[in-house]
N, C-alpha and C positions, 0 to 999 in steps of 0.2 A: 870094298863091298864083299859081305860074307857070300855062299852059295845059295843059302836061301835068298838072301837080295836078290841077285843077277836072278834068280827063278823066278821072284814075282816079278821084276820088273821086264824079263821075258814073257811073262803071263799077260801083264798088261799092257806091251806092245802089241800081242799077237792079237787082244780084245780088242782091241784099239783101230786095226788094220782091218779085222773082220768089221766092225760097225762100219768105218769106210766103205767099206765094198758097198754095202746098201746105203750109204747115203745119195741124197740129191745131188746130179750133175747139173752144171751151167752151162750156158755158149756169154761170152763176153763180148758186148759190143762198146766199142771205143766213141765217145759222146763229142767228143772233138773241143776246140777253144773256140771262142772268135776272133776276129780281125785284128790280128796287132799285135795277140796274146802267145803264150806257151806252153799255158799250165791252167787248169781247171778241176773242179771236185762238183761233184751231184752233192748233195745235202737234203733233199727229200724228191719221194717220186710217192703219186697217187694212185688210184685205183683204174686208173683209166693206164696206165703206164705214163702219165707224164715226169720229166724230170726238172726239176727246178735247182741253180745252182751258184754257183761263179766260177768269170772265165777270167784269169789272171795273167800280168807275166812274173817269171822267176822273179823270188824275193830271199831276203837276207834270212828267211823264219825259215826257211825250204819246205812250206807246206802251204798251198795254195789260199789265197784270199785271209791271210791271215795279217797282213802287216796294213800299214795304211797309205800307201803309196798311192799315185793315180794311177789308174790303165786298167783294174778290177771291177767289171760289169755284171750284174745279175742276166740270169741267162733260163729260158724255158726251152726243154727238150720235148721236141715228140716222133716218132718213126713216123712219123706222117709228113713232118714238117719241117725236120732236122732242128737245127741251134738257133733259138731268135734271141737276139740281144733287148734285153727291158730298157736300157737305158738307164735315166737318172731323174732322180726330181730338178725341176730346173736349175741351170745352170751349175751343177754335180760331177764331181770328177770318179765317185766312188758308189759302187754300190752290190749290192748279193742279196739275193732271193735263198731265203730259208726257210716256206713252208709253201706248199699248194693245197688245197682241196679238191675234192673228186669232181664240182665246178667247175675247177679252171683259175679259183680266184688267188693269186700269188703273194706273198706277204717276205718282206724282209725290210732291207733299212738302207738308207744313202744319204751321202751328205746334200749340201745344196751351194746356191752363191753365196759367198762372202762366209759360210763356216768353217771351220777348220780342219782338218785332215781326219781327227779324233771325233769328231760332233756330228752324228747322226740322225737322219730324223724314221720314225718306222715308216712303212707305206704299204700300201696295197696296189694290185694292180690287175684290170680286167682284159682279157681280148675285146679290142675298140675301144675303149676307150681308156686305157694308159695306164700313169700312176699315178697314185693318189697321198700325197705327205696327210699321212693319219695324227700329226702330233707329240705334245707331249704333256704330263702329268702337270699342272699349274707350278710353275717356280724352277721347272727343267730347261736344260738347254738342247737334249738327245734322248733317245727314244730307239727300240730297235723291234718289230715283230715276227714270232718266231713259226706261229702255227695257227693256223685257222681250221674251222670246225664245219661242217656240214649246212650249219646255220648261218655259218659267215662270222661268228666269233670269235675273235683273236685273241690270242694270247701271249703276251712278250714284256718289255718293261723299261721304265722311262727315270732318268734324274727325277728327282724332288728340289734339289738343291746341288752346288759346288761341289759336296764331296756321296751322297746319297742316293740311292737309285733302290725302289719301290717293283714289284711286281704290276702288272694293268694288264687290265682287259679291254677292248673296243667292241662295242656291240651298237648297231644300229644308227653308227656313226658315231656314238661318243665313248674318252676313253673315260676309265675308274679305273680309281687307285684300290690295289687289291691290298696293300700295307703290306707287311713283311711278319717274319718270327722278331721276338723280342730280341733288342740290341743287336739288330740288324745291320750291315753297312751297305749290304749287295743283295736284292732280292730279285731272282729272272722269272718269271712263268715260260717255259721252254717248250710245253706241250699242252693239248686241250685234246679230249675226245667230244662226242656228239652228245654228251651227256651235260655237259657244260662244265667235265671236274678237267680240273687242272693242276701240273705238276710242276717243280721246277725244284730252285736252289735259294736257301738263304745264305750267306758269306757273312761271318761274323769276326775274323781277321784274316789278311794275307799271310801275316806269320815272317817269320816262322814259329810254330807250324800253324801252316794255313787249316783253319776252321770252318767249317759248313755245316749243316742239315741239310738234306731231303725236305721239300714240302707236298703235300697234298692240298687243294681247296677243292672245297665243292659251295655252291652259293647258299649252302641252309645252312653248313656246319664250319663255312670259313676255315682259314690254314692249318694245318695240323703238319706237326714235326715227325717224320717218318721215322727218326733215329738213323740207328749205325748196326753194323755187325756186333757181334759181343766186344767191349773194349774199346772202339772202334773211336776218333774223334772228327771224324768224316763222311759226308754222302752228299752226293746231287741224284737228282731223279730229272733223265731225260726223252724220256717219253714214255707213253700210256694208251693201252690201246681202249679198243668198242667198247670190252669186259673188263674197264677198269683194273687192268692188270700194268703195272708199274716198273719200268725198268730204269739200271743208275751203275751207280759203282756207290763203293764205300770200303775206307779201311777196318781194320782190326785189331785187335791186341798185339794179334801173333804176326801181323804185317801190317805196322802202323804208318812206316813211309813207303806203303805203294797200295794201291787201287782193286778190286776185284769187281768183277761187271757183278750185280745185284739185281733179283725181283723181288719185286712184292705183290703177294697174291690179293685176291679181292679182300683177303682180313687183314690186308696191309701186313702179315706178318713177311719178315725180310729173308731172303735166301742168297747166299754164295753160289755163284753160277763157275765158280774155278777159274783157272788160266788155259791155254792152251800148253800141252802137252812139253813138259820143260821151264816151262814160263813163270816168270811171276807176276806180272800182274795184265788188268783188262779191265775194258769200258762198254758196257752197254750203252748204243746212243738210239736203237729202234726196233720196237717190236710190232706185229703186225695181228688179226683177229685172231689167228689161230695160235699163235703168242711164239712164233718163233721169231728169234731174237739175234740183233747184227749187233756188230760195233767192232773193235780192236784190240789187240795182246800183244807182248812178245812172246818173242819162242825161245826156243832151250840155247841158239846162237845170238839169242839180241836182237835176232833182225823184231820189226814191228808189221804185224800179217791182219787181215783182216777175219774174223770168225761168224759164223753160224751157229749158234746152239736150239737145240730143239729139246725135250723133256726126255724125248726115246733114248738119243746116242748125244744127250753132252753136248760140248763144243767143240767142232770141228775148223782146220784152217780152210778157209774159202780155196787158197791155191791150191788143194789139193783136189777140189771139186771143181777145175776148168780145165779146159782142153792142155794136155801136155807141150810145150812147144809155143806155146801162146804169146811168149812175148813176156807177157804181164808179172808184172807182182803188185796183188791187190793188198796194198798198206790199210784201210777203211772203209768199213761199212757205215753207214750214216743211215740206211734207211730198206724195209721192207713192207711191199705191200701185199694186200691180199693173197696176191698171185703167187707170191712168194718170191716176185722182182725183187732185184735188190740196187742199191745205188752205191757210191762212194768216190773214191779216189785210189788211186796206184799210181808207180810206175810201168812207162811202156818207151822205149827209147831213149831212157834218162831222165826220160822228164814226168811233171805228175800230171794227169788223165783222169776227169773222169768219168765212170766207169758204170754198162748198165746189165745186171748178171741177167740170166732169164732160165727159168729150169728147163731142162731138157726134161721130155715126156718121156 
């Protein structure tokens, strides 16, 4: 590297260390497993601070609730109330809570008796009165729900058929098929704000190389293809806040095999949100009203850190905004609320936790 290099890239060290200084500090509280378990990840938290999640034991993916083994339970966190296990739709070995509303009302998916390890059905689920198997799309064998709305509108997606799975919403008790982008094979509705728009993914091969679009719906103007970065032959959009603001990843021309977390503003035009400092790539999975935005990156060593971006100062690593000494390394953000809570998973004694940030005033 010439001397002009090593100067700017001293230049934007030092920039870099100065935004730190003023960025937001956290305190980290450890969300714990249930009974039996080892390993658990938060997946969304409300406005009231509730967390919703799964509690798992170690698995061969090394990343919590991700394989399909039995022993992985949906789980509702509150400081009030600690870790309560959801259970299962009857006779269910599996299951994970992946959205709450500022209600209280829980949405995610679990199997049942006699289906398979793979075969899911979505559900809901109230304080008093349980959970609820929401179905699936006519001609489905699985169903998964991902996020509910203010109004109690869900949004997530169900088989059509043996090899096919459609976007759906559940409203009022029943579900609709929200259909997909054209030559679709995999369409999720992943998010919903209070407005009733919804975001998600179309899958149009596994690949290689795997192909997606971003979608947007809203129920006057139906799906719409977000696109990609310039070049780009990839994007999901996984969440959406109050103000219609869209966050994802997508690739690019100039980095076609790997990811950059992505928004898109209310004109749905699309922006690169960068890597973390060294990094090449990142995922946006949650933004909140005031539109700052979680998910995960690597860093300039490989390891995978959890980030914060805000409009002011960029993207910052989360660890470098918690207590020194802490134990922790937060690998994901999954979710921030109002408050500027944030949820996800790390490590803490080897094993994965998790995790509930809270800003320090």
């Amino acid at each position: 590297m010439g001397t002009l290099g090593r100067i700017a890239l001293c230049a934007a060290f030092l920039a870099g260390t100065a935004a730190l200084g003023m960025a937001q500090s956290y305190t980290v509280t450890d969300l714990g497993v249930l009974k039996g378990d080892n390993e658990s990840s938060g997946f969304f938290i409300n406005n009231s601070g509730q967390v919703v999640g799964c509690s798992d034991v170690a698995n061969s993916e090394g990343y919590p609730c991700t394989g399909t083994g039995p022993g992985q339970h949906a789980f509702l966190w509150s400081a009030s109330g600690g870790l309560e296990n959801l259970g299962t739709l009857p006779g269910g070995n599996i299951s994970g809570a992946i959205g709450i509303n500022d209600l209280g009302l829980v949405v995610g998916y679990s199997n049942a008796k006699g289906a398979p390890g793979t075969s899911f059905h979505a559900f809901s689920w109230i304080q008093g009165k349980g959970m609820t198997d929401l179905g699936t799309l006519s001609g489905g064998s699985s169903s998964a729900a991902f996020q509910a709305n203010s109004s109690g509108v869900i949004a997530g997606d169900s088989f059509i058929n043996g090899t096919t799975v459609n976007a759906a919403r559940w409203a009022n008790g029943k579900i609709h098929n929200l259909q997909s982008l054209p030559k679709s094979i995999f369409t999720a509705a992943l998010a919903i704000n209070d407005d009733g728009e919804i975001v998600g993914e179309s899958v149009f091969s596994y690949g290689p190389p795997f192909l997606s679009r971003a979608f947007d719906y809203t129920p006057s103007g139906g799906m719409k293809d977000l696109g990609t970065l310039t070049g780009g032959t990839t994007s999901l959009a996984n969440a959406i806040n109050s103000g219609g603001v869209i966050v994802g990843q997508s690739n690019a021309k100039n980095f076609l095999t790997e990811w950059h977390a992505v928004k898109w503003g209310v004109t749905k035009k699309i922006q690169d949100l960068g890597t973390l400092l060294g990094g090449t790539y990142s995922v946006a999975f949650g933004i909140n009203g005031n539109s700052q935005i979680v998910g995960y990156g690597d860093t300039a060593n490989g390891s995978t850190h959890a980030f914060l971006w805000t409009s002011a100062r960029g993207m910052h690593d989360l660890n470098k905004l918690i207590p020194a000494g802490s134990g922790w390394v937060l690998i994901n953000a999954n979710a921030i609320n109002d408050l500027g809570q944030i949820t996800g998973y790390g490590t803490k004694g080897g094993r994965n936790r998790a995790f509930l940030l809270t800003p320090v005033d």
